[in-house]
C-alpha positions in Angstrom: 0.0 0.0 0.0 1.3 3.5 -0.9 2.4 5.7 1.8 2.1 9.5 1.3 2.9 12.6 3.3 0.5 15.8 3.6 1.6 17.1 0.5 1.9 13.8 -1.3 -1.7 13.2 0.0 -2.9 16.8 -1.0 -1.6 16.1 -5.0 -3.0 12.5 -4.9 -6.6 14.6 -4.1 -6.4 17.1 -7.0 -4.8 14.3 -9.0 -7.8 12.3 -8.7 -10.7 15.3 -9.2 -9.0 15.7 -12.2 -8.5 12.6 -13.7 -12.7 12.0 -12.9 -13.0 15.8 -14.4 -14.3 16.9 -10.9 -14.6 20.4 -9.7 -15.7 22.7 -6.7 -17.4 25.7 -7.0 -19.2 28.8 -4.8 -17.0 27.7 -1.9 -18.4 29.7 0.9 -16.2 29.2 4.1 -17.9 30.2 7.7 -17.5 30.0 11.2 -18.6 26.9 12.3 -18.5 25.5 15.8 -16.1 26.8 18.4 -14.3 28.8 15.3 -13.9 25.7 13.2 -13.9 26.6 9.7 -16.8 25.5 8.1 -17.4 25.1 4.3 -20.2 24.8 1.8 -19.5 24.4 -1.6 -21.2 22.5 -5.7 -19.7 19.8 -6.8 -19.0 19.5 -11.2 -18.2 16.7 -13.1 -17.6 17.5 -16.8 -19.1 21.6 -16.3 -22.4 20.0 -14.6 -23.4 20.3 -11.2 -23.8 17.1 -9.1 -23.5 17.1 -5.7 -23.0 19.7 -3.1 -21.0 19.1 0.4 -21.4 20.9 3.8 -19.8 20.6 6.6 -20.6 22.3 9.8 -17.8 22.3 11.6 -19.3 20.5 14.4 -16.9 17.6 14.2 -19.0 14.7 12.2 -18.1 14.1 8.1 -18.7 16.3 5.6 -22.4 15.8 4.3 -22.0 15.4 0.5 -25.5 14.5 -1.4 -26.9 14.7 -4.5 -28.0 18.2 -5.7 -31.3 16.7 -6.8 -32.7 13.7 -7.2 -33.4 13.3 -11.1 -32.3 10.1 -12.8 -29.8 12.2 -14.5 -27.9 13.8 -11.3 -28.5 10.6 -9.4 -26.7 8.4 -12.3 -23.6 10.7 -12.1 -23.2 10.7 -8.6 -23.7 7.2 -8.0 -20.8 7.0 -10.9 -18.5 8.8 -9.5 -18.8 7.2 -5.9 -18.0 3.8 -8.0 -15.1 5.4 -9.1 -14.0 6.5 -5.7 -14.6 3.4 -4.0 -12.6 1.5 -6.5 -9.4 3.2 -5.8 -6.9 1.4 -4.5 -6.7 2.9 -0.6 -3.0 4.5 0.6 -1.4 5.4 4.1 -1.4 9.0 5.2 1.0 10.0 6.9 0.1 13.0 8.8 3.3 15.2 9.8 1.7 18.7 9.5 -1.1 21.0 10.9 -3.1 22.9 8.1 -0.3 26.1 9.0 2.2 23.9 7.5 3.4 23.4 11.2 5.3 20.2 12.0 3.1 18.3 14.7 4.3 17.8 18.0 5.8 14.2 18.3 5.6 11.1 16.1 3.7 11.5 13.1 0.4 9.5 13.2 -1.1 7.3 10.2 -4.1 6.4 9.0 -5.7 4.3 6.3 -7.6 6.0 3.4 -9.3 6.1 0.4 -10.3 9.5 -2.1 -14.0 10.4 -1.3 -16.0 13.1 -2.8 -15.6 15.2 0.8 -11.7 15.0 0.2 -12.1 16.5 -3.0 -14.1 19.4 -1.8 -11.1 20.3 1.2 -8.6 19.6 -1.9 -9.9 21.6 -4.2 -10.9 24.3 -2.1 -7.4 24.4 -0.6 -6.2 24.9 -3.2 -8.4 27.7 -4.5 -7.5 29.5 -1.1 -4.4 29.0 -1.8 -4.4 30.5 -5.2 -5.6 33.6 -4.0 -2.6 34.3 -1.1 -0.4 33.4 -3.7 -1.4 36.0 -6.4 -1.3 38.6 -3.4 2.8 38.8 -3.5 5.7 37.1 -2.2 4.2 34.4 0.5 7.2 33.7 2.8 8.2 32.5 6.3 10.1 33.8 9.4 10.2 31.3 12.0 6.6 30.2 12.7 5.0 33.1 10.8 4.1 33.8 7.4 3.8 37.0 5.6 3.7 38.8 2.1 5.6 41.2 0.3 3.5 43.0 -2.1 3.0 46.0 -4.0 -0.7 47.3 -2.9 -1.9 45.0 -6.0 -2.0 41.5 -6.8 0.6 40.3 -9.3 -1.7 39.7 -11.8 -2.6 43.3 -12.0 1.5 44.4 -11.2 2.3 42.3 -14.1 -0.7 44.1 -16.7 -0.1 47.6 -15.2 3.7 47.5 -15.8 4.2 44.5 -18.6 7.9 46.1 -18.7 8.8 45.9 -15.3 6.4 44.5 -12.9 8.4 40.7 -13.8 12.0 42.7 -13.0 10.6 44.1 -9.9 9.5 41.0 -8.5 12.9 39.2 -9.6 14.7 41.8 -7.3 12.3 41.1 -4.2 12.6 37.3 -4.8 16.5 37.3 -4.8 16.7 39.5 -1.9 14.3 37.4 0.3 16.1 34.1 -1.0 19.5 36.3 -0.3 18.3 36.8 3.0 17.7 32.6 3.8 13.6 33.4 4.4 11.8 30.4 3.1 9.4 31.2 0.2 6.2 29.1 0.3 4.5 30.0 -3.3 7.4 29.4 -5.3 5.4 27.0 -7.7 3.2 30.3 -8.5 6.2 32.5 -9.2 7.9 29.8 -11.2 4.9 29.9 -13.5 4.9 33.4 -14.1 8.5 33.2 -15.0 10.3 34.1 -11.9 13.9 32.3 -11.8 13.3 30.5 -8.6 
């Protein structure tokens, strides 16, 4: 049985959601239960919505159900759960708190297999994630995380100043890196064509 780390586990999600041409849409987060994030959010396979999920934040699974009961909707979803269920399972092994903190003594495991509700977190994790990593330069001091930016997203640096706004955040990159703090959207910056 595979064994794969937060990160591993993460990719193996999104992986999955997009090999079944799954995605997650109106993604509303809320205060749930003793400040637990809650989330309620559409499911799409192939453009078309199937299922929704909500969780409460109260503890219990994520409630994921068919948006309607018509043959049509009921068909996909019962498809898809097939799918899922036919994956082979894999061994998570769970090093990190969602802050990317190391957890406090051994790492724990756990047996697992893809569901719908893990596609949902995945998928809007990494949506959230999208959008602190178009805010500037995510990096980390210690325990803490901040962002250099330039009172704009770097989408909108890199259309106001298609000349410069690439150079400029080249120059902040190296002197961050220069000064050993650890940049955490790296992937982002690479894609924009930042020499990372």
């Amino acid at each position: 049985m595979e064994r794969l780390n937060d990160q591993e586990t993460q990719e193996h999600k999104l992986k999955v959601a997009k090999d079944l041409e799954l995605d997650v849409k109106n993604i509303k987060f809320f205060s749930g239960h003793d400040g637990m994030q809650g989330i309620n959010a559409d499911i799409y396979h192939k453009g078309k919505k199937f299922a929704k999920g909500y969780d409460d934040a109260r503890g219990g699974a994520m409630d994921v159900r068919p948006s309607s009961y018509d043959v049509p909707v009921m068909a996909v979803f019962q498809e898809i759960e097939a799918k899922l269920k036919a994956l082979p399972e894999y061994i998570h092994v769970h090093t990190v708190d969602r802050n990317e903190k190391k957890l406090g003594g051994k790492p724990f495991e756990y047996q697992s297999r893809v569901g719908l509700d893990d596609i949902v977190d995945a998928i809007a994790e990494q949506k959230e994630q999208r959008k602190r990593d178009i805010k500037g330069i995510v990096y980390k001091e210690g325990e803490h995380q901040y962002t250099s930016h330039w009172n704009m997203s770097i989408p909108a640096m890199l259309k106001k100043f298609p000349k410069n706004g690439l150079s400029a955040i080249q120059k902040k990159y190296d002197s961050l890196v220069a000064e050993k703090y650890t940049i955490l959207n790296k992937s982002y910056l690479s894609e924009i064509g930042v020499r990372v």
